[in-house]
C-alpha positions in Angstrom: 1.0 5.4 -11.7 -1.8 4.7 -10.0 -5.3 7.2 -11.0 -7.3 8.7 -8.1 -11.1 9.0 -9.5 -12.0 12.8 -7.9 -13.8 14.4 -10.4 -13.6 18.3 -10.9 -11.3 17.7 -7.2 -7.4 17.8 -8.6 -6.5 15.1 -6.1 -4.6 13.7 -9.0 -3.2 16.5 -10.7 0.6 16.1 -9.9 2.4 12.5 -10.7 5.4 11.6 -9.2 7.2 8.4 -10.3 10.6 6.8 -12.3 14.2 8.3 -11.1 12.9 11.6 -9.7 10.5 12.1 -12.4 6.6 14.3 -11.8 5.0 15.8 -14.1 2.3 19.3 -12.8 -1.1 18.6 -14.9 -2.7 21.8 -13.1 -2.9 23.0 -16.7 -3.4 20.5 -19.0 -2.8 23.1 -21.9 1.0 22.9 -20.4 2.3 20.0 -18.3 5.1 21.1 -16.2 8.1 19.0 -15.4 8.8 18.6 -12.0 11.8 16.6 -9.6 11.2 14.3 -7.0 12.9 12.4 -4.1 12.0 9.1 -5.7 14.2 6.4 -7.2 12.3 3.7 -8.3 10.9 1.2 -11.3 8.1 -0.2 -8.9 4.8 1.2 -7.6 4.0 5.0 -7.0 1.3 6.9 -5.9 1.1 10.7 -4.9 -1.6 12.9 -3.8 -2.5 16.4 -3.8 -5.1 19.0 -2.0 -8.5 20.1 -3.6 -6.7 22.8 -5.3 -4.2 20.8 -6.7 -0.9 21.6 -4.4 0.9 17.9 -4.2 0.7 16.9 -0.1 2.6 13.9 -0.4 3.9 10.4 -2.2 5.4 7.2 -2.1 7.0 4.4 -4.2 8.1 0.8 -3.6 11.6 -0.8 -4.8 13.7 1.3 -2.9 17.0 -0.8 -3.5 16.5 -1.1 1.1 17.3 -4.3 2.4 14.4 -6.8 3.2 11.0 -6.9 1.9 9.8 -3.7 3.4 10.0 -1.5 1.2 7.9 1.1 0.8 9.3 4.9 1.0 6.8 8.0 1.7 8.0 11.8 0.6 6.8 15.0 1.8 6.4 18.1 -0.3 10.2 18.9 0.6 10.7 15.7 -1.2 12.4 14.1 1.9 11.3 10.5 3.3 8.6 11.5 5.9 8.9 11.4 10.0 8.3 6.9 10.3 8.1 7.1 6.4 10.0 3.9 6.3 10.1 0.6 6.7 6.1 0.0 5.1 5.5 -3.1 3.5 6.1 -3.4 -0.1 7.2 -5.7 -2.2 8.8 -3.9 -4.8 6.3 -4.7 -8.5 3.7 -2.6 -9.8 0.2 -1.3 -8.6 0.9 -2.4 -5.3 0.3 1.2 -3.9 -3.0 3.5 -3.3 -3.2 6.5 -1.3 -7.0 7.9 -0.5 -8.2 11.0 1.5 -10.2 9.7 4.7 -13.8 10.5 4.5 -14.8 13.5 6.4 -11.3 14.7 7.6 -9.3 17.3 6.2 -6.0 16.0 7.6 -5.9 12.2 7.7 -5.2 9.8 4.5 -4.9 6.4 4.2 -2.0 4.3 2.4 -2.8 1.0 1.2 0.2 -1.3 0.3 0.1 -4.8 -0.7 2.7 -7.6 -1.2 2.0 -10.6 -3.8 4.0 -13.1 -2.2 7.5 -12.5 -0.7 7.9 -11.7 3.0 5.0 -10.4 4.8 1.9 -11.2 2.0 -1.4 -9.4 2.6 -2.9 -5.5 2.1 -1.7 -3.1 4.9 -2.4 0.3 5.8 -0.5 3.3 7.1 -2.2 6.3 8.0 -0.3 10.0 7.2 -1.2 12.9 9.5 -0.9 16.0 7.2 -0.9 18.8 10.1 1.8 17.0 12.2 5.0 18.4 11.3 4.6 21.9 10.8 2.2 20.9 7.7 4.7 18.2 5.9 2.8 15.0 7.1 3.7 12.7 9.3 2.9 8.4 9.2 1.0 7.9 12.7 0.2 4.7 12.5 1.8 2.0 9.6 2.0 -1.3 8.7 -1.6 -2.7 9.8 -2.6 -5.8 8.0 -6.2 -6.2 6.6 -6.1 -9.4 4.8 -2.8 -12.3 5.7 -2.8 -13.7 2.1 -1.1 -12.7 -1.4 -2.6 -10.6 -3.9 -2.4 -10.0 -7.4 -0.5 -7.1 -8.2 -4.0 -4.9 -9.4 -4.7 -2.8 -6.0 -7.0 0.1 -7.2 -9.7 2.2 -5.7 -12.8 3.9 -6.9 -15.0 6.8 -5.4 -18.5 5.2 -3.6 -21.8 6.5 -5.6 -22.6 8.9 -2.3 -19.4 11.0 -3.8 -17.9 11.2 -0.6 -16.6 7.3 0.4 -14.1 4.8 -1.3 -14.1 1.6 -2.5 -10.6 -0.6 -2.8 -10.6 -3.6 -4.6 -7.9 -6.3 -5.5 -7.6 -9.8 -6.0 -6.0 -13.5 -4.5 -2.8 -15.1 -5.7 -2.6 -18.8 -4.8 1.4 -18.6 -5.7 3.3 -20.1 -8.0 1.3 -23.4 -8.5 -1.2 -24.5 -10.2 -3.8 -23.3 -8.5 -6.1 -20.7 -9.9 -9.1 -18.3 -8.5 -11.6 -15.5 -9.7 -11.9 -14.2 -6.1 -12.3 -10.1 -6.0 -12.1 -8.5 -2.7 -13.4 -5.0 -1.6 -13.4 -2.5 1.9 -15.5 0.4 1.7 -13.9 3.5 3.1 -15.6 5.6 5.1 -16.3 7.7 7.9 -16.8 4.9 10.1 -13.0 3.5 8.7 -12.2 0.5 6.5 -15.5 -2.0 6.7 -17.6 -3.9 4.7 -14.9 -6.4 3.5 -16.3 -8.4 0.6 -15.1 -11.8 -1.7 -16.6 -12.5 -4.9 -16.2 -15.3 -7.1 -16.9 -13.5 -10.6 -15.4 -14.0 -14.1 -12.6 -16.3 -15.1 -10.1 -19.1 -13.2 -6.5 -17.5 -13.3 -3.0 -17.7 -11.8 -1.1 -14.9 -11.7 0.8 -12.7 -9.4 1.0 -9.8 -12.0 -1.9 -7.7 -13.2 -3.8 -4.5 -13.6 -7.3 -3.6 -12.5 -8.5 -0.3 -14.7 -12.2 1.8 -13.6 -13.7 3.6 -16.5 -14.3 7.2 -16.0 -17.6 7.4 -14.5 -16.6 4.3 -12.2 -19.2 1.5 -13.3 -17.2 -0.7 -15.1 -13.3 -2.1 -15.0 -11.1 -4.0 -16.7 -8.5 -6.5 -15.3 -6.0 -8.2 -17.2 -2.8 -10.0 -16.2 0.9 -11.0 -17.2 -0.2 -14.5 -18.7 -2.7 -12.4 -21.2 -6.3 -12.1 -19.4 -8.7 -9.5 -20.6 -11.5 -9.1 -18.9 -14.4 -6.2 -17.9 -16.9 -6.0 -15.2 -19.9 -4.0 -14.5 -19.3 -2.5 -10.7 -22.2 -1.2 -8.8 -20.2 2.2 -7.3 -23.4 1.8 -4.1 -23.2 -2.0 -3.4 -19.4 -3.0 -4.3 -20.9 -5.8 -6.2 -19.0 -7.6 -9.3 -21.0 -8.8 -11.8 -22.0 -9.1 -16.0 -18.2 -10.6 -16.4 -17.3 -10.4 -20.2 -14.0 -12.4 -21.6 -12.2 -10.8 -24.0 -8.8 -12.5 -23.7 -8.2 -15.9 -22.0 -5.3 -16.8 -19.8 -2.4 -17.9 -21.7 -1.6 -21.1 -19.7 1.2 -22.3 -21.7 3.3 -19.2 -20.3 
């Protein structure tokens, strides 16, 4: 389950995820179960309006054939008009959906696959007033970056309040070949710009990890599968990395 960071907004007020799990956090004095379309142990993401009425979601591991695997649901909890075939690998964080800056119908999906089949972040764009108001993909599957990533894709509101930063991380594969490169995009009005690497914190290999923005957005914490603990200040205006302090280090031994 992926967090949007909207404060006071209630973009993230309905999860959906599992076997056709959701849970309704409209009123957090009493969580309401709800039933999905989804079927899945991998990544999922879901999105609702600025009142807190779920628009629309997606999950990876979807049990289809091939490496793309990513499935996007509308409201109806039916696979979406071209809702299909998206790259996906199939692990976890791997998915983020954000509201495009500026426009009450677009969003952007970001999707990312570590290593298998088509490696790289993609993006799919979902049209919210095409069919009769139960979304629509319009344009999928656009690579950003040709390499693997770390399973850690997350996103965090700019300090304007209004754009979006997404940030994730290199995998060099399953060698011994380590990195601390970060990447970001800004997202705004103007589209997906500002692509940024960083060489900050500690050297690790791993195809499996997290990436976790306090609250208010200034700091995160990333650790991995071979045990890396690790937080960063994040400047919310700039994008920039920095002040990286090791808590855990990389368990190289396995």
């Amino acid at each position: 389950i992926l967090p949007l960071f909207c404060t006071a907004q209630n973009r993230g007020n309905i999860w959906c995820f599992g076997d056709s799990a959701g849970i309704d956090f409209n009123n957090l004095s009493n969580p309401v179960p709800i039933s999905t379309g989804l079927r899945t142990r991998g990544s999922c993401a879901s999105i609702a309006d600025t009142s807190g009425n779920l628009l629309f979601y997606a999950n990876d591991r979807t049990n289809t054939a091939g490496n793309y695997t990513t499935l996007v649901y509308n409201i109806n909890h039916n696979v979406m008009p071209n809702g299909d075939s998206i790259v996906g690998e199939g692990w976890y964080n791997e998915i983020v959906i954000l509201p495009m800056p500026e426009n009450d119908s677009l969003y952007y999906l970001f999707c990312i696959s570590t290593a298998l089949g088509p490696s790289g972040l993609y993006y799919s764009i979902v049209n919210m007033n095409a069919d009769s108001g139960r979304g629509d993909v319009i344009s999928k599957n656009n690579q950003l970056v040709p390499f693997a990533m770390t399973d850690c894709l997350n996103a965090v509101k700019h300090g304007n309040g209004r754009d979006w930063w997404i940030i994730f991380r290199r995998y060099d594969g399953n060698n011994a070949t380590t990195n601390n490169q970060f990447y970001t995009y800004l997202i705004s009005p103007a589209g997906i710009t500002n692509f940024q690497m960083q060489n900050v914190g500690s050297m690790n290999n791993t195809g499996l990890g997290q990436i976790s923005f306090t609250k208010e957005g200034n700091r995160f914490c990333f650790n991995s599968y071979k045990g890396t603990l690790e937080l960063f200040d994040f400047d919310r205006c700039t994008g920039l990395i920095n002040n990286p302090q090791l808590i855990f280090l990389e368990n190289t031994s396995g």
